[in-house]
C-alpha positions in Angstrom: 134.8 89.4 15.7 134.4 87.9 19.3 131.1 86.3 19.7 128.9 87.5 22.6 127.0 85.5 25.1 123.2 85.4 25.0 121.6 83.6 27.7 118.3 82.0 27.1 115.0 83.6 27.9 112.7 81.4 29.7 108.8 81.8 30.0 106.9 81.9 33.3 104.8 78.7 34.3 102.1 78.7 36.1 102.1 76.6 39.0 99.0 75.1 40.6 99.2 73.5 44.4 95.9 72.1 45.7 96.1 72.1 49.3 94.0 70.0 51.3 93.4 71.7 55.4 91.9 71.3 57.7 90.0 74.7 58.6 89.0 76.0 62.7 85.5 77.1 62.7 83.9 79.1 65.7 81.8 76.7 67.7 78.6 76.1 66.2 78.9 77.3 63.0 78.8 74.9 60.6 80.3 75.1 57.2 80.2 72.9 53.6 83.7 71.8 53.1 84.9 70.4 49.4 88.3 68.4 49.2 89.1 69.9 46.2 88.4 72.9 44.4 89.2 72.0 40.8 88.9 68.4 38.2 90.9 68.5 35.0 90.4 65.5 32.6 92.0 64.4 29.2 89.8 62.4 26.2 90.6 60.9 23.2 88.1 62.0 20.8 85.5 59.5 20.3 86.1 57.6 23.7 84.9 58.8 27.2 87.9 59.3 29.9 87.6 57.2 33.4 85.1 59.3 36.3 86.7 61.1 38.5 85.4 61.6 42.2 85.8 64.3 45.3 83.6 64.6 48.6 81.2 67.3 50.1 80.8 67.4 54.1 79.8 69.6 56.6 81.9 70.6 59.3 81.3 70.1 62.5 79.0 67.6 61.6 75.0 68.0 61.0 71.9 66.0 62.0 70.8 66.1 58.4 73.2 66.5 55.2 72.1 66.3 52.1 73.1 68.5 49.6 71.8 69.4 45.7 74.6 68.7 43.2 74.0 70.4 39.7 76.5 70.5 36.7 76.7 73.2 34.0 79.0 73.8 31.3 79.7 76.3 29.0 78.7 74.6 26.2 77.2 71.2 25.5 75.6 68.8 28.2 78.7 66.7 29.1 79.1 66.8 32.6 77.1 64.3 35.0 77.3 63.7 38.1 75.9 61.1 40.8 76.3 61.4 44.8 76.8 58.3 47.4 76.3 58.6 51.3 79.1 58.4 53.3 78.6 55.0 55.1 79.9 55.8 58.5 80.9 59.4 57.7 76.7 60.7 57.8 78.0 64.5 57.1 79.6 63.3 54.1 78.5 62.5 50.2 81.2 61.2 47.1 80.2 62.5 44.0 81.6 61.3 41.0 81.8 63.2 38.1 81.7 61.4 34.5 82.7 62.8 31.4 80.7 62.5 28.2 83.8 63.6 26.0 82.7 60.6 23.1 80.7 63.2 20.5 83.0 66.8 21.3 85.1 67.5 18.6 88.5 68.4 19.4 89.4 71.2 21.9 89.3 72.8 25.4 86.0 72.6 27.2 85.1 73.9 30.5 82.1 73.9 32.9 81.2 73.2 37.1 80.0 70.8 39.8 77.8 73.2 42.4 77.2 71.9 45.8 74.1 73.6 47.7 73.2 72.7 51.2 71.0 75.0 53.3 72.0 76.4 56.6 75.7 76.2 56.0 78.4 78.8 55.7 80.4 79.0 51.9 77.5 77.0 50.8 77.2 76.8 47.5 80.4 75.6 46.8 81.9 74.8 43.5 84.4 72.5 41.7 85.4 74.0 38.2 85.6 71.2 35.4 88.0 71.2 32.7 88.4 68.8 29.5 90.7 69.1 26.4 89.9 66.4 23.4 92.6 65.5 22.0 93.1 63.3 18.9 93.8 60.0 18.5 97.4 60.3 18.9 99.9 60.3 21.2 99.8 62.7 24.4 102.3 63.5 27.4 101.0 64.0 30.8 103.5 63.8 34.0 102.7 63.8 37.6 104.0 66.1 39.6 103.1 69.1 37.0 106.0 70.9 38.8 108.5 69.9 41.3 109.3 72.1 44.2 111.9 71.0 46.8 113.7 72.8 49.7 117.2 71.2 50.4 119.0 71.7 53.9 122.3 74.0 53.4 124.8 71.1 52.6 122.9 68.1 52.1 121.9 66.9 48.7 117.6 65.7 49.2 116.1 62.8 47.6 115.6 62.1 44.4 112.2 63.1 42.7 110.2 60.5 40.9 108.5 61.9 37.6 106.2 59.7 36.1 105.3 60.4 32.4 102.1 58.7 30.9 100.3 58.3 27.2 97.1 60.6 27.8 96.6 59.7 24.3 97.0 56.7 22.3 99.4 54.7 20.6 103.3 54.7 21.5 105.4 57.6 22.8 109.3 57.2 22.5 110.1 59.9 25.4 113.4 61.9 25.7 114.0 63.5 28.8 116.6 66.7 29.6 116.7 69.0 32.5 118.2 72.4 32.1 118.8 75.3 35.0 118.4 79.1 34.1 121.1 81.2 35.1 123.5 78.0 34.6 125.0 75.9 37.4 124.7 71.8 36.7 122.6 71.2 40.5 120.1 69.7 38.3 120.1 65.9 36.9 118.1 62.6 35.3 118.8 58.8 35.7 118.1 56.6 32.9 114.3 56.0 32.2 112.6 53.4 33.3 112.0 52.2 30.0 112.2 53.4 26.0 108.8 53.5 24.3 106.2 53.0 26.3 102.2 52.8 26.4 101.5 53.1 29.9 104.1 55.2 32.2 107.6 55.8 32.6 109.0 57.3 35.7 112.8 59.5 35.5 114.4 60.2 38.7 115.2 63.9 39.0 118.1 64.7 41.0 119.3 67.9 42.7 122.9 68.3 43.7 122.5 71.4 46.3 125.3 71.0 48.7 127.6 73.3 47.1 124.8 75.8 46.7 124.7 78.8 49.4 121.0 79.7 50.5 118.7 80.7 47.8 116.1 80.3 45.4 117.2 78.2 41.9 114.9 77.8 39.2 115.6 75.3 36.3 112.9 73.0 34.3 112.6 69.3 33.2 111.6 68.8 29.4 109.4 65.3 28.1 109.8 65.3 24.3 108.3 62.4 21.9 108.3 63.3 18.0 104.9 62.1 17.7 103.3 63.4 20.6 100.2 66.4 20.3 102.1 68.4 23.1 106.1 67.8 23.1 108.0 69.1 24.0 106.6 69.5 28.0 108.0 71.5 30.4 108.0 70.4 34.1 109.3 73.9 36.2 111.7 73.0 38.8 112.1 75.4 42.0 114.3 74.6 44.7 115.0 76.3 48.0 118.3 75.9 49.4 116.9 76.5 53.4 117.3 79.2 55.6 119.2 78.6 58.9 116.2 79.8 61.4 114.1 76.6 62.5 113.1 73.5 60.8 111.4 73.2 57.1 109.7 70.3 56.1 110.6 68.8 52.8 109.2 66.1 50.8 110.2 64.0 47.9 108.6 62.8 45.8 106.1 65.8 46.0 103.4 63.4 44.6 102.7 59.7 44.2 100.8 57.8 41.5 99.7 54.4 42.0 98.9 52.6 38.8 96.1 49.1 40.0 94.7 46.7 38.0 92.3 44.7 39.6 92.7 41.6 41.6 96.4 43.2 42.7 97.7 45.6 44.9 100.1 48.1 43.2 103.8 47.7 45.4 104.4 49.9 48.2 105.4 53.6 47.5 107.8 56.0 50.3 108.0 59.2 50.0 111.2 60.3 52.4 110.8 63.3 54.5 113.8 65.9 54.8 114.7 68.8 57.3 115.5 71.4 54.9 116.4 73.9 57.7 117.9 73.7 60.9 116.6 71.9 64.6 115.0 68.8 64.6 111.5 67.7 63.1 108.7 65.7 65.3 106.3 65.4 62.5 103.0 64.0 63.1 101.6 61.8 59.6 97.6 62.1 58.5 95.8 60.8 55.8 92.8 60.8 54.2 91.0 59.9 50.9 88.4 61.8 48.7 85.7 59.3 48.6 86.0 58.6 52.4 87.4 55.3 51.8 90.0 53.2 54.0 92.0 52.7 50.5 94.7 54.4 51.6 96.9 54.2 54.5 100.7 56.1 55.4 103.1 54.7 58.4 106.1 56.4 59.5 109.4 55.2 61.3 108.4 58.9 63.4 110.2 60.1 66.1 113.0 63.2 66.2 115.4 63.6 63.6 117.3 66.3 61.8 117.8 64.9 58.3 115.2 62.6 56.9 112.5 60.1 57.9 110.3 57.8 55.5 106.6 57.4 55.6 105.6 54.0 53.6 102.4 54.6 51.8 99.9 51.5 51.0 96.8 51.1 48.9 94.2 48.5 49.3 92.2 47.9 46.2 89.8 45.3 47.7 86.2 46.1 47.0 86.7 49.2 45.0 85.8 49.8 41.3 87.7 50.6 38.3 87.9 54.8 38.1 90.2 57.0 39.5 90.4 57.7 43.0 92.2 60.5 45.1 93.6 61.2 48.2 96.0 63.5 50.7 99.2 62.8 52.8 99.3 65.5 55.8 102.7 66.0 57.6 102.6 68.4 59.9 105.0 69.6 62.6 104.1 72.9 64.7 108.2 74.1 64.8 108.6 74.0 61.0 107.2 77.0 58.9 106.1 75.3 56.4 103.7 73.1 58.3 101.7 71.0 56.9 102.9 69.8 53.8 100.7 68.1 51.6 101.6 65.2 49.3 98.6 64.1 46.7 97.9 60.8 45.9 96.3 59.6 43.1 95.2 56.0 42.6 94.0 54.6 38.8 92.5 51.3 38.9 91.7 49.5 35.7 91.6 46.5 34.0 94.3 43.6 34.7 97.2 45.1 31.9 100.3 43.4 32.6 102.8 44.6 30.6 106.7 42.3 30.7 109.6 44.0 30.4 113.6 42.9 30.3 115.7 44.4 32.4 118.3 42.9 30.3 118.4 43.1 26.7 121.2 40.3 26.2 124.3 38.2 28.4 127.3 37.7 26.8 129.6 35.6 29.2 133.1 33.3 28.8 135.3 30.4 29.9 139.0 30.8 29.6 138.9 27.1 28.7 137.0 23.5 28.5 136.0 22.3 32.2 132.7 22.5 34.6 132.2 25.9 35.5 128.7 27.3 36.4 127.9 30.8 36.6 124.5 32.9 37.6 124.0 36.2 35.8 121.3 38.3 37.7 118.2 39.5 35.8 114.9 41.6 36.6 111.8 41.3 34.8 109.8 44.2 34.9 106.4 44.8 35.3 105.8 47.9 33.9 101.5 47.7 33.8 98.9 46.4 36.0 97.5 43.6 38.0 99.7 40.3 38.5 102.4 39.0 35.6 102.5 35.4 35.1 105.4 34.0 33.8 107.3 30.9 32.8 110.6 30.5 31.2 112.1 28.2 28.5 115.6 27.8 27.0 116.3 26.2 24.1 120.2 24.6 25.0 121.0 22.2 27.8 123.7 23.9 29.5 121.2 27.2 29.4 118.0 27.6 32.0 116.4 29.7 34.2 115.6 29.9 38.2 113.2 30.0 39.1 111.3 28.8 36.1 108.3 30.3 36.6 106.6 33.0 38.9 104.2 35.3 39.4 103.8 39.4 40.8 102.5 42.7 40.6 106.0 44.2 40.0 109.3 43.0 39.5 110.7 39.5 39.6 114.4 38.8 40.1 115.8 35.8 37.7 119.2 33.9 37.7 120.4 33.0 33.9 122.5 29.7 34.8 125.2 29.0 32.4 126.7 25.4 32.8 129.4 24.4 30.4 129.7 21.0 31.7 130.6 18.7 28.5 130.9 21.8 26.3 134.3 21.9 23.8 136.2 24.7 22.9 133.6 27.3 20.8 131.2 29.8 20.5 128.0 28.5 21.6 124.5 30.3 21.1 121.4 30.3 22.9 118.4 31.9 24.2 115.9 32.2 27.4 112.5 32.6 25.9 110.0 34.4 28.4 106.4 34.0 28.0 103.1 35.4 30.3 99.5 36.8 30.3 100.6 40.3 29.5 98.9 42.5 27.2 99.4 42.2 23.3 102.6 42.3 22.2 104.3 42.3 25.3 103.3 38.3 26.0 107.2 37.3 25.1 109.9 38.1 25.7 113.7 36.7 23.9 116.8 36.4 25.9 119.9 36.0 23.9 123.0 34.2 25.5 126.4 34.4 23.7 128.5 31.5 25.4 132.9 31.7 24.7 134.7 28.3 25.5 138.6 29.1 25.1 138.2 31.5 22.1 138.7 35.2 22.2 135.5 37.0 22.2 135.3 41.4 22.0 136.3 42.6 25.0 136.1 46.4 26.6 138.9 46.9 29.6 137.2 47.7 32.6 137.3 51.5 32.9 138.0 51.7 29.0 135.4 53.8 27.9 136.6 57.2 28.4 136.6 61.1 27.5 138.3 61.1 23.6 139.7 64.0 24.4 141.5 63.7 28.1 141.4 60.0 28.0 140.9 61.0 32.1 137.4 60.7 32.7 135.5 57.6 34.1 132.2 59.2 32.8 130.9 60.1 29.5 128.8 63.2 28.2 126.1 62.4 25.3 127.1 63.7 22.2 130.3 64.2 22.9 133.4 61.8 21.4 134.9 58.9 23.0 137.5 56.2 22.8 136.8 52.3 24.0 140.2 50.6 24.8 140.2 47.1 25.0 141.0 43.9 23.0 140.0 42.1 19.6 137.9 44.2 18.9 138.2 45.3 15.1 140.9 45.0 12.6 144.5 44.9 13.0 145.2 47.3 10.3 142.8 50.2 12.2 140.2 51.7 9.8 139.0 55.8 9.5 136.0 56.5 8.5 134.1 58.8 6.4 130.6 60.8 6.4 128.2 58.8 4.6 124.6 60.5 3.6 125.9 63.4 6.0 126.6 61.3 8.6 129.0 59.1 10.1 128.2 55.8 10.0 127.5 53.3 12.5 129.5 50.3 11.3 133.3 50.2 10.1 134.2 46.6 9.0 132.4 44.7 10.9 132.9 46.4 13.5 129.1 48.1 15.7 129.1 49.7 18.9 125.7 50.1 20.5 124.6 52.4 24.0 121.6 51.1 25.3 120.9 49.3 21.7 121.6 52.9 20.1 124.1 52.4 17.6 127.0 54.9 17.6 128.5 56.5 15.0 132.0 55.7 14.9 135.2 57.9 13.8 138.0 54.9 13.9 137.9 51.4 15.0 140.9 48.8 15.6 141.5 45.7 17.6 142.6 47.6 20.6 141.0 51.0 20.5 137.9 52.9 19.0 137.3 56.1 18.6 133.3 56.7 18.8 130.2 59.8 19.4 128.0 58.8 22.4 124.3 58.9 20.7 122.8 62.4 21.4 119.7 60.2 22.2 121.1 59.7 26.0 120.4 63.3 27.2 119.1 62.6 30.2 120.3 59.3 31.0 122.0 58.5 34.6 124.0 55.5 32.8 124.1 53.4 29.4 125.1 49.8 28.7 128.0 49.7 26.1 128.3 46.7 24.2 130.9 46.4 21.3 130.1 43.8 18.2 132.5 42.7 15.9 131.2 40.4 13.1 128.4 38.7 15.1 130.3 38.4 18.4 129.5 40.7 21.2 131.5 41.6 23.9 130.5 41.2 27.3 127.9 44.7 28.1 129.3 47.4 30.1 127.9 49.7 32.4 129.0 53.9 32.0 127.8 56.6 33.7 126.7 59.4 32.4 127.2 63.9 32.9 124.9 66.0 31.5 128.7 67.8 30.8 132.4 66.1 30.8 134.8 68.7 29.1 137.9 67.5 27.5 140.4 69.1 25.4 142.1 67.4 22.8 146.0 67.2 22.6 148.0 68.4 19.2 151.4 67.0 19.3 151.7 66.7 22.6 150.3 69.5 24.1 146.7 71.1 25.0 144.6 72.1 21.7 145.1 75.8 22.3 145.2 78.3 19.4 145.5 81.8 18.6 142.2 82.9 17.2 141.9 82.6 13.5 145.2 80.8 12.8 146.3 77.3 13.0 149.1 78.9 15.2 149.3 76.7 18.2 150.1 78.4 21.9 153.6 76.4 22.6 156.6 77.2 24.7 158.6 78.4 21.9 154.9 80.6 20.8 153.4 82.1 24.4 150.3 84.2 24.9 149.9 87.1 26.7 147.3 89.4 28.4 144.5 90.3 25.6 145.1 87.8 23.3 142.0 85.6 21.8 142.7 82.3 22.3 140.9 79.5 20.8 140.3 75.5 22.5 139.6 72.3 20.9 137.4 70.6 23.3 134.7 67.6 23.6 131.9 67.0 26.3 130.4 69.9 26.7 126.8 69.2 26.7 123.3 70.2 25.1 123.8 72.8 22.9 120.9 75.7 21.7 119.7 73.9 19.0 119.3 70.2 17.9 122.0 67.9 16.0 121.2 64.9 14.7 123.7 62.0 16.0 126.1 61.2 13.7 125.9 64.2 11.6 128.3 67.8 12.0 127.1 70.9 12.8 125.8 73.2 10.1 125.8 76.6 12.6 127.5 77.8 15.4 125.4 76.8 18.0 126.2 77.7 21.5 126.3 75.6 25.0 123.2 75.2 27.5 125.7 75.5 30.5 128.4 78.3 29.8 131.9 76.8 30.9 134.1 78.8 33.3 137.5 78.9 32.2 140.4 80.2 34.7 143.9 81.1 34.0 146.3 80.9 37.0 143.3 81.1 39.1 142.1 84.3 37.2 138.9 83.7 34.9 139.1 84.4 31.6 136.4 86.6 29.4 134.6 84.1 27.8 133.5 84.9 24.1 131.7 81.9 22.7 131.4 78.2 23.7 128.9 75.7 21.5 129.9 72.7 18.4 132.2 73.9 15.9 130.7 73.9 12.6 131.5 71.3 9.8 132.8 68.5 12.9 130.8 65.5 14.6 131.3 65.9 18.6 133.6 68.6 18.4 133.5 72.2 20.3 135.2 75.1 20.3 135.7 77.8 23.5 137.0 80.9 22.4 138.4 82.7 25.5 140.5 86.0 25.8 143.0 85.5 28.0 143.3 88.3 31.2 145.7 91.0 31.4 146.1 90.0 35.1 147.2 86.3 34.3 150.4 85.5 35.7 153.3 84.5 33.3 155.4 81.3 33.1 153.9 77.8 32.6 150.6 78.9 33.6 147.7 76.4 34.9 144.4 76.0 32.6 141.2 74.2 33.9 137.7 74.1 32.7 134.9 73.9 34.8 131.2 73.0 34.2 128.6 72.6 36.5 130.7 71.3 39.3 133.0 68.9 37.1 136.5 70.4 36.4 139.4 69.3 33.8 142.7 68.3 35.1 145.0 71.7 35.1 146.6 72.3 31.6 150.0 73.9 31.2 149.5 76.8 28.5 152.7 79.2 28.4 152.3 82.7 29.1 154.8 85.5 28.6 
């Protein structure tokens, strides 16, 4: 019985935008004016979460301000609040609002900060407070909550930045997928800015909308850590494709975090602006901060333009406390109809928490003989915490060091490995760069390994020779799907197939280990020219992966691949496409052709997430279907499809079962898959 498509039901999320404008009041009639009308705040139970702070003014400005600030809850006493003058601002207070979270148990608390000031219009005004306690465990939060983007009618926009942070404590191991609803692929994720992490890490969401015509797409972003209170997390997506009448303004990233400790200003943060629609923009840049402070400040390169402009956005930390600290970006242009738009900007400043980071996880390099030869491999170390990373570097060989040896910054440092193999003999030669600094526990050192080959044959990939195992055509690589690495010396002569072990296949053959981004892969076959590999499941999500192959204890030289959410492949049976007639192990051949009506069943890999989860390594136990329903066309005519997902009892493998159109011509007939913009190469399947 032909299976029947059911597409996935999504909820509704809610999504908040605080706006910060500026309002036109009749002359003379003053009014209180908050810059925000709502604080949201996360605890660990036990512990007390940083203040948080917004402003109260009057506008136009009066002789005398000085409000009443009271703060009531619900339940409980654990709102306070404190007010500052405004320095040179005299119709403006900052009131900070702390949080005594340390004695609630856990669970959702609400309450609100009233602001009374005689003789003014909207006064009293009111900020509503809310606080969830949350264990002492792990805890996603992201920033932006929900991306919304408009892209111009055949221009791809910029990449959003999504930071994700540990609300809570200990270690999250994030995984990060994206999915659209109604299908289509417009929606992707590079590679994280790092694994587990205590601190943040930031994905770059990216939207292919060229091919799309105008409309409104909806799709969603999804942070998931086994450990974590709230995973999985959903981050809505909305894009706009733009209208053709008049300019739109569009900005990416819609919000930007700046992470401080003190002593260092954080690096410099753009955010580009886009015309999603048609004309030109002349947009005029404002900013301003909660507190009143001159923290923050936003240049742009200005003038007209019809695609994109950058504004460069600073922060200053000199002379201000540890707490959390807000502010607005204002771009505004009269001709677009979407003016202003309003970027928030949040600045945490805290303790001095460097935290290092390798950019590199190993170098494996060779000679093709004895001689002098120097070479420098490129490295970054990473700052991924706060204030400034001091760092020196030691090797332990001669013909191994570092340059510079030592340094010192608030983000990234680039670092040439120097290899000299000056007075070296013939061999494999082992060594390592050994990184140590002031960062936080645990995070103080970090180890370099350096494989060196002198005239010996070490594992090596061909360039290019990680491909689909199905096509062998592809130059990227879906996870979870099966691939082969072609290259040389890298496993036995006599080529090995392996076997499930504990359910699973397993991740070394021999002596043979193939790891993506240190994941080890489960491997089908392995040889000295060729092996036949899953990519780990682990990588949804990832732009690109580093592919490194180890036989014995000698690794080959790491390789970059990039990454599709998708990349179908069908697998060849003597010779020809992986076609059959439904139910049989009848194969459609020249000598066997299909016709109109017939159910037709293809052998396939790379073709994405599936409804369901699959451990890597391990075969399906149920049917379960794709996120992303391939097209499949016949002669140009599409075929009903009936059911596309893993086929159960196989590691990697899919199934499409298709019925093939009454309308399709006959002869040698052309076959091609297509899945969110990526297509097969044409197959020949013979119809009669």
């Amino acid at each position: 019985m032909p299976f029947r498509n059911c597409p996935e039901k999504f909820g509704k999320f809610l999504l908040v935008v605080l706006l910060l404008a500026v309002l036109v009041v009749p002359a003379g009639a003053a009014e209180l004016k908050l810059s925000t009308s709502s604080l949201s705040f996360i605890a660990v139970t036990g512990k007390d979460p940083a203040p948080q702070l917004f402003s109260a003014s009057a506008s136009p400005a009066v002789a005398a301000f000085s409000p009443s600030v009271l703060a009531t809850t619900q339940t409980g006493n654990w709102i306070a609040v404190s007010t500052s003058n405004g320095g040179s601002f005299p119709s403006t207070i900052t009131v900070q609002v702390t949080v005594k979270s340390a004695s609630l148990p856990v669970g959702d608390y609400t309450g609100q900060v009233t602001v009374t000031q005689a003789g003014l219009d909207k006064s009293p005004g009111a900020v509503s407070v809310s606080l969830k306690v949350i264990p002492a465990v792990p805890y996603i939060s992201v920033n932006p909550a929900s991306i919304d983007v408009q892209a111009k009618v055949g221009v791809d926009p910029a990449p959003v930045a999504l930071l994700a942070a540990n609300a809570g404590t200990g270690t999250l191991s994030p995984g990060f997928s994206a999915i659209t609803d109604g299908g289509g692929n417009w929606l992707s994720l590079s590679q994280p800015t790092g694994g587990s992490f205590n601190n943040a890490s930031t994905v770059f969401v990216s939207i292919q909308s060229a091919g799309l015509p105008l409309g409104t797409y909806t799709g969603k972003v999804t942070v998931t850590s086994p450990a974590a209170m709230n995973s999985p997390l959903n981050v809505p997506v909305r894009l706009v494709v733009g209208s053709t009448g008049g300019a739109l303004i569009s900005v990416a990233p819609a919000s930007l975090l700046f992470l401080a400790g003190l002593g260092a200003n954080p690096s410099l943060q753009a955010v580009t602006v886009n015309n999603a629609g048609t004309g030109s923009l002349r947009p005029s840049i404002t900013w301003s901060t909660v507190d009143g402070g001159s923290w923050l400040l936003a240049r742009s390169t200005g003038g007209s333009f019809g695609s994109s402009s950058t504004v460069a956005v600073n922060v200053n930390i000199e002379g201000l406390l540890k707490g959390t600290y807000r502010g607005n970006i204002a771009i505004s242009d009269p001709s677009a109809a979407n003016s202003p738009v309003n970027v928030p900007i949040t600045l945490l400043l805290e303790d001095p928490k460097p935290v290092m980071r390798m950019g590199t996880s190993s170098i494996t390099l060779s000679f093709p003989a004895a001689g002098i030869f120097i070479r420098k491999i490129p490295i970054t170390l990473l700052n991924t915490g706060t204030g400034l990373l001091k760092w020196t570097a030691t090797s332990n060989q001669s013909w191994l060091s570092a340059s510079p040896a030592a340094g010192e910054a608030a983000s990234d440092s680039s670092v040439d490995i120097v290899v000299s193999s000056a007075s070296l003999a013939v061999g494999i030669y082992r060594g390592q760069v050994t990184f140590s600094s002031n960062a936080v526990s645990g995070e103080a050192t970090q180890v370099l390994p350096v494989v060196l080959g002198i005239g010996v044959s070490l594992p090596q990939v061909n360039e290019g020779g990680v491909v689909n195992g199905a096509s062998f055509m592809s130059k990227t690589v879906a996870p979870g799907s099966i691939v082969s690495i072609f290259g040389l010396s890298m496993g036995p002569a006599q080529g090995l197939q392996a076997g499930l072990v504990g359910g699973k296949l397993p991740t070394q053959l021999g002596a043979v280990r193939v790891l993506f981004n240190d994941i080890p892969a489960p491997l089908f076959y392995v040889s000295d020219t060729q092996l036949n590999v899953q990519v780990p499941v682990e990588l949804v999500g990832s732009y690109s992966a580093e592919v490194q192959v180890i036989t014995g204890d000698l690794p080959s030289v790491p390789m970059t691949v990039y990454l599709r959410a998708a990349d179908p492949g069908v697998f060849l049976v003597a010779g020809l496409p992986g076609i059959f007639f439904a139910n049989s192990t009848t194969q459609v051949t020249s000598q066997n052709r299909a016709k109109g009506g017939d159910y037709l069943t293809l052998w396939a890999t790379g073709l994405g997430a599936v409804e369901g989860l699959v451990a890597t390594g391990a075969p399906a136990t149920a049917a379960l279907r794709t996120m992303v329903v391939p097209r499949v066309t016949l002669g140009g005519v599409p075929a009903q499809m009936l059911y596309a997902g893993l086929a159960p009892g196989f590691v990697g493998l899919y199934q499409i079962n298709i019925q093939v159109p009454d309308n399709v011509p006959s002869g040698n007939t052309s076959l091609v898959i297509s899945m969110g913009g990526t297509d097969t190469a044409p197959m020949v399947v013979p119809i009669r």
